[in-house]
C-alpha positions as CSV (number, residue, x, y, z in Angstrom):
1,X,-61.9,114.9,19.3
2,X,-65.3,113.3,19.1
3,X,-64.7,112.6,15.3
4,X,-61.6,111.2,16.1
5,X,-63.1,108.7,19.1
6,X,-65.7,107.9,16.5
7,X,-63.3,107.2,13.7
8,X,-61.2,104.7,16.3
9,X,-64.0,103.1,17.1
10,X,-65.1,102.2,13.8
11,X,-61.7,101.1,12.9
12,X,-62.1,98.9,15.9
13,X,-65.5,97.2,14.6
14,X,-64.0,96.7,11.0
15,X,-60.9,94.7,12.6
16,X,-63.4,93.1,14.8
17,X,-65.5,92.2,11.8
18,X,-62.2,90.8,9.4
19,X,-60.7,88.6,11.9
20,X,-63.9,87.1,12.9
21,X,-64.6,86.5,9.6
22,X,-61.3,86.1,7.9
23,X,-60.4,83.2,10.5
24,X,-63.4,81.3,9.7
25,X,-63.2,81.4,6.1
26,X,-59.6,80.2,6.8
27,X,-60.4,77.7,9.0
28,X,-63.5,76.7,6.1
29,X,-61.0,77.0,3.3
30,X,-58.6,74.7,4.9
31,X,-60.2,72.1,6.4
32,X,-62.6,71.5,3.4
33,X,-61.6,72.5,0.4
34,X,-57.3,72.6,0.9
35,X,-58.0,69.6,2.2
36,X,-55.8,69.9,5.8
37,X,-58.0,67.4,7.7
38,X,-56.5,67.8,11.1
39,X,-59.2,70.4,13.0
40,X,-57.2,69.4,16.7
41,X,-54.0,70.3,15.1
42,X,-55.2,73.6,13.7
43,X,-56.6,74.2,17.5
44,X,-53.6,73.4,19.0
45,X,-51.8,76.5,16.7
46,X,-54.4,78.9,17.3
47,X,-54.0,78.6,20.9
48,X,-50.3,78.2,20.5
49,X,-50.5,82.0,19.0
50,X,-52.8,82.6,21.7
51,X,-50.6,82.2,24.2
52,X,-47.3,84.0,22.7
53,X,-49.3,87.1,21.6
54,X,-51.7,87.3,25.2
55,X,-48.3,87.4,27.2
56,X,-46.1,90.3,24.5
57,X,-49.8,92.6,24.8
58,X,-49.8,92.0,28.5
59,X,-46.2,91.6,30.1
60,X,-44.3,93.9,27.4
61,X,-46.8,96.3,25.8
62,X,-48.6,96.5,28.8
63,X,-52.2,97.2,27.3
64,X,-53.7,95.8,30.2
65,X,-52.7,95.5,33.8
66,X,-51.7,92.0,34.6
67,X,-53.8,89.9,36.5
68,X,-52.0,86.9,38.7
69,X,-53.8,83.6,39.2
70,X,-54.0,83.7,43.4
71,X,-54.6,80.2,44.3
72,X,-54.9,76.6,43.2
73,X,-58.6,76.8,43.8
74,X,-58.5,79.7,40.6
75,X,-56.2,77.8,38.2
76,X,-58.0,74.9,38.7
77,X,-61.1,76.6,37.9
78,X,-59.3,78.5,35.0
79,X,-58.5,75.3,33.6
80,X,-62.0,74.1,34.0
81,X,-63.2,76.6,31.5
82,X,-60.4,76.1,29.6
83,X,-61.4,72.2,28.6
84,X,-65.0,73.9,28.2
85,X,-63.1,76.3,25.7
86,X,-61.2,73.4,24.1
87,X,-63.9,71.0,23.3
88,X,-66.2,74.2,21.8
89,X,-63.2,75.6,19.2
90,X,-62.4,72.1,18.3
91,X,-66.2,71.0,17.9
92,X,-66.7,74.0,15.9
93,X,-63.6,73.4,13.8
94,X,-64.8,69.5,13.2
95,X,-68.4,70.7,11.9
96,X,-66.6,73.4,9.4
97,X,-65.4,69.9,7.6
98,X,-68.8,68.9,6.6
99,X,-70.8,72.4,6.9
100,X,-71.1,75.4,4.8
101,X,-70.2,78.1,6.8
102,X,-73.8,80.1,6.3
103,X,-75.0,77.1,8.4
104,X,-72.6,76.9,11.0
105,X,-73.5,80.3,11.5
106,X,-76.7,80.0,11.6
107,X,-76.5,76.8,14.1
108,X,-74.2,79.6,16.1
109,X,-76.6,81.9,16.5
110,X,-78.6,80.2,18.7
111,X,-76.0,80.9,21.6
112,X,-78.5,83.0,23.8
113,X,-81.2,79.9,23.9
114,X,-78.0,77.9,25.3
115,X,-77.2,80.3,27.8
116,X,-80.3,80.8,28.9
117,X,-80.8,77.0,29.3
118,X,-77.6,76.4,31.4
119,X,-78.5,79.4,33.5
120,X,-81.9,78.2,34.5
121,X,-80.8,74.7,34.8
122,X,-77.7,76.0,37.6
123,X,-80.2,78.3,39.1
124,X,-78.1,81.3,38.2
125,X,-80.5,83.5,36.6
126,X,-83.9,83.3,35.9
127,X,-85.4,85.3,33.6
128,X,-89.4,86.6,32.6
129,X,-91.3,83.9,31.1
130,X,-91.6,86.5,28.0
131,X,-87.7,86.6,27.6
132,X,-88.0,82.7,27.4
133,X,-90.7,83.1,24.9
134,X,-88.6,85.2,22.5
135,X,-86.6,82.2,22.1
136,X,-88.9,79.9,20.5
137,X,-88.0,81.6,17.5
138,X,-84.2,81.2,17.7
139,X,-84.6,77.7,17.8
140,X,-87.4,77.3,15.4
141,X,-84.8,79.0,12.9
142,X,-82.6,76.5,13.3
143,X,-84.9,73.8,12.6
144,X,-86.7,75.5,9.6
145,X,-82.9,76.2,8.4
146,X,-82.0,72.6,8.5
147,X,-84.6,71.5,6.8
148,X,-83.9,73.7,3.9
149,X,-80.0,73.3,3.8
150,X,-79.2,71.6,0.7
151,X,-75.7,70.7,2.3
152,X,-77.6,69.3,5.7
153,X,-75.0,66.5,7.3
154,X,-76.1,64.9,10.6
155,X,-72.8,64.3,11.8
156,X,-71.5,68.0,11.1
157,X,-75.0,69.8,12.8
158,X,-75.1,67.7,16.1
159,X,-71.0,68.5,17.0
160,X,-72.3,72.2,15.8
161,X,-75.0,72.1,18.0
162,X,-72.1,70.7,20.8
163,X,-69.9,73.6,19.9
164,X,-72.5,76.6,20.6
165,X,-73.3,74.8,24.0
166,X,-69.9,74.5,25.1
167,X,-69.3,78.1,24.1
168,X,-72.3,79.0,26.0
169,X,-71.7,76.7,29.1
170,X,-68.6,78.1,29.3
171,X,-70.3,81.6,29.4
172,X,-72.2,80.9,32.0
173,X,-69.8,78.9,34.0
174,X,-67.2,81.8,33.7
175,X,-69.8,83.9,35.5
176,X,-70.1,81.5,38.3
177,X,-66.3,80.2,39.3
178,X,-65.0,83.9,39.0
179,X,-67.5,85.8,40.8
180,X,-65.9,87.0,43.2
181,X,-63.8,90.4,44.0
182,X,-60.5,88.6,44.1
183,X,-60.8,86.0,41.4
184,X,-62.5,87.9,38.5
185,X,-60.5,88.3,34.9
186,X,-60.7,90.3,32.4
187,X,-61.3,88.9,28.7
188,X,-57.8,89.3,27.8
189,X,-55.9,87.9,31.0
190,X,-58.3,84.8,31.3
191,X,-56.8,84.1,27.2
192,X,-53.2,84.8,29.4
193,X,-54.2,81.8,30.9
194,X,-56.8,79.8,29.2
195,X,-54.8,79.6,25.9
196,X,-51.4,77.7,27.7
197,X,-53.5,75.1,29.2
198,X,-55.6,74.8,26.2
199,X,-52.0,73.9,24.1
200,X,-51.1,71.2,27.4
201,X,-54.3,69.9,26.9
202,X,-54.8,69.7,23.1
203,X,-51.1,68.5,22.4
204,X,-52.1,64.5,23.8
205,X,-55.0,64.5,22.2
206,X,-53.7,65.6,18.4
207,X,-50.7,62.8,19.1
208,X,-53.4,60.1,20.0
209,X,-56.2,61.4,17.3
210,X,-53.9,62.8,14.5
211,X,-51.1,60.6,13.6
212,X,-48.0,62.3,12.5
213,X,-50.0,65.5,11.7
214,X,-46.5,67.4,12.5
215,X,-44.9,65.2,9.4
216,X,-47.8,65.3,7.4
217,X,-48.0,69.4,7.5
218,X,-43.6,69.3,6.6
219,X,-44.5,67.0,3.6
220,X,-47.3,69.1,2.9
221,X,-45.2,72.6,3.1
222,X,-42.5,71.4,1.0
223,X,-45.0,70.0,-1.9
224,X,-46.8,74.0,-1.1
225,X,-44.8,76.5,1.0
226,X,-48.3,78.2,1.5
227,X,-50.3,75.9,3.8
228,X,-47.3,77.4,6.6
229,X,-47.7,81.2,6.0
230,X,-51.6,79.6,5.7
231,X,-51.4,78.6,9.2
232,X,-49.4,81.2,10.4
233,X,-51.9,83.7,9.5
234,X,-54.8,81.9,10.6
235,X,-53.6,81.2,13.7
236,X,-52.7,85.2,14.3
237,X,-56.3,85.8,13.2
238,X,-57.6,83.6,16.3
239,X,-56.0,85.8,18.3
240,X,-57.3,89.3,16.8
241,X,-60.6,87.6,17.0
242,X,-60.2,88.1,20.9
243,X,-57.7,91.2,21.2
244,X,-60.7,93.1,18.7
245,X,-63.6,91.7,21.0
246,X,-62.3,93.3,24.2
247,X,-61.1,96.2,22.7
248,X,-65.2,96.8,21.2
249,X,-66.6,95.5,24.1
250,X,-64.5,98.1,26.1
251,X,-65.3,101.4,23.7
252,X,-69.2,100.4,22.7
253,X,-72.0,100.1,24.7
254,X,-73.6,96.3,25.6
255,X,-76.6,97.0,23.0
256,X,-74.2,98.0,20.4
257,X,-72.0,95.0,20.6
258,X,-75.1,92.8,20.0
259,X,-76.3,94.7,17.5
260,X,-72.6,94.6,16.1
261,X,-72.7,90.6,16.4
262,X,-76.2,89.7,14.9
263,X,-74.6,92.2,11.4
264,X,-71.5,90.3,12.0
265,X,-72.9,86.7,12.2
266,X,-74.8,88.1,8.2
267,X,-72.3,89.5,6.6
268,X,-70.2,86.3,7.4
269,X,-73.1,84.4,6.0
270,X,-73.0,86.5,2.9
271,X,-69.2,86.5,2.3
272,X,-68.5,82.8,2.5
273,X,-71.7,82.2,0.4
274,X,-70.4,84.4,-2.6
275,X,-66.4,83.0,-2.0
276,X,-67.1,78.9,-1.4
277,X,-70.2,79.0,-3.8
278,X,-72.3,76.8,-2.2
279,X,-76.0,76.1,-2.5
280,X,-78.5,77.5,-0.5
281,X,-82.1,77.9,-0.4
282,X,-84.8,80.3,0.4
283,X,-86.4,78.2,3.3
284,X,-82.6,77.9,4.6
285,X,-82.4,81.7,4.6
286,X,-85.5,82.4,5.9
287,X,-85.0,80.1,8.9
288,X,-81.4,82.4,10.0
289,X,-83.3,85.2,9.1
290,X,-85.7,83.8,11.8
291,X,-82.9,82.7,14.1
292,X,-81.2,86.4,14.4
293,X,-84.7,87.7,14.8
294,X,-85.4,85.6,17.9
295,X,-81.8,86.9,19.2
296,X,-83.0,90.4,18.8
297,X,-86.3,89.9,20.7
298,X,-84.4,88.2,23.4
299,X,-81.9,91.1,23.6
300,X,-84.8,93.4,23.9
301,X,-86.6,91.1,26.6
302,X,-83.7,91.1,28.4
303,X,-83.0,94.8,28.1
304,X,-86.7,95.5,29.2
305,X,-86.4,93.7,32.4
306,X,-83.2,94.7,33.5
């Protein structure tokens, strides 16, 4: 039986490891080098998916109990987070156009320093002033790697920088608007409902900021039938990035999962580096190798002083 858990949960990781990776190489792939310039668009269909898949796991294969929204005070807070969520995928999305995707990932890894910063600054947590030291490092990593990223692009690294601090702020946020009892989600019900309002609100702003993207994609798929099944796919991905997550968050242990994400955040690193080609340098590498070094400190600080 034991085998058979630990099999499972392997299986688990590995899915959790190719959508993760597999959607960000997609999203790479087409908004550099297919040349589908529309990052809002492609937003728009992952949360799209999002939403269709969330409700046929919750309402008809029932693989978690359903959790309803019980007042106006919780949606509006759910759709709080979900603009939080919004600008983060699309920012992240945006700095794929002008980034290599080791560098994004390396931007990305400095999520804890974010977190940690909102969480002072709101005066939710407060952590040891050695937990706070352990990220010097993290964000020295970043710097050293910037300075040694042959593909460096100012434009590309600040709306990076914006995406791993909307993704954190929203982190921390979540913590605080559904804290209590009666209004707390799961990971998979907060999509239920995050992912709908993420399509209301994305929708006006791809029709103001992507002109005739809906025409432009027909023309495209009639010139090459692929760029559909290409977004099809990608947009499926996106949502096996967050069915996978909550499925290993829910059958490993907290440490693991971290573990699990700094491995992740390398062999994505790795991949796209040996797939788009692109140049990197030692100094570049050694300042990630920094960054995800600082995260593991910090994990251990934290861990400590629990």
């Amino acid at each position: 039986m034991k085998g058979s858990s630990r099999l499972f949960t392997i299986g688990l990781v590995a899915a959790w490891y190719s959508s993760n990776i597999g959607v960000l190489l997609l999203n790479k792939y087409l908004l550099s080098n297919y040349g589908f310039k529309y990052p809002i668009f492609l937003t728009m269909c992952h949360m799209t998916a999002c939403s269709l898949l969330s409700y046929i796991a919750i309402a008809w294969m029932k693989m978690v109990p359903m959790q309803t929204i019980r007042s106006r005070v919780q949606f509006m807070k759910i759709s709080a987070l979900s603009l939080i969520f919004c600008a983060s995928v699309v920012s992240g999305n945006v700095s794929l156009k002008y980034l290599p995707v080791s560098f994004n990932q390396a931007i990305g890894a400095t999520t804890p320093f974010f977190t940690a910063l909102f969480a002072y600054l709101m005066n939710v947590k407060r952590e040891a002033w050695l937990t706070y030291a352990t990220l010097i490092p993290v964000v020295l990593g970043v710097i050293v790697a910037s300075g040694g990223e042959p593909s460096f692009h100012l434009f590309g690294f600040l709306i990076c920088v914006g995406a791993t601090a909307a993704r954190a702020l929203k982190s921390v946020l979540q913590g605080i608007l559904l804290s209590s009892e009666g209004e707390k989600l799961n990971s998979m019900n907060l999509l239920l409902y995050m992912a709908p309002i993420a399509v209301v609100l994305l929708l006006p702003a791809t029709l103001l900021m992507e002109d005739n993207v809906v025409g432009i994609t027909l023309t495209l798929a009639r010139n090459d039938i692929k760029v559909i099944w290409y977004l099809l796919f990608n947009s499926t991905l996106a949502y096996f990035v967050n069915l996978t997550n909550f499925l290993v968050t829910k059958h490993t242990s907290a440490l693991t999962l971290q573990v699990l994400g700094n491995a992740k955040g390398a062999m994505a690193v790795v991949v796209s580096i040996l797939i788009f080609r692109n140049p990197i340098s030692v100094i570049g590498m050694l300042g990630y190798g920094l960054t995800v070094f600082g995260v593991i400190l910090y994990s251990e600080a934290k861990k400590r002083n629990k």
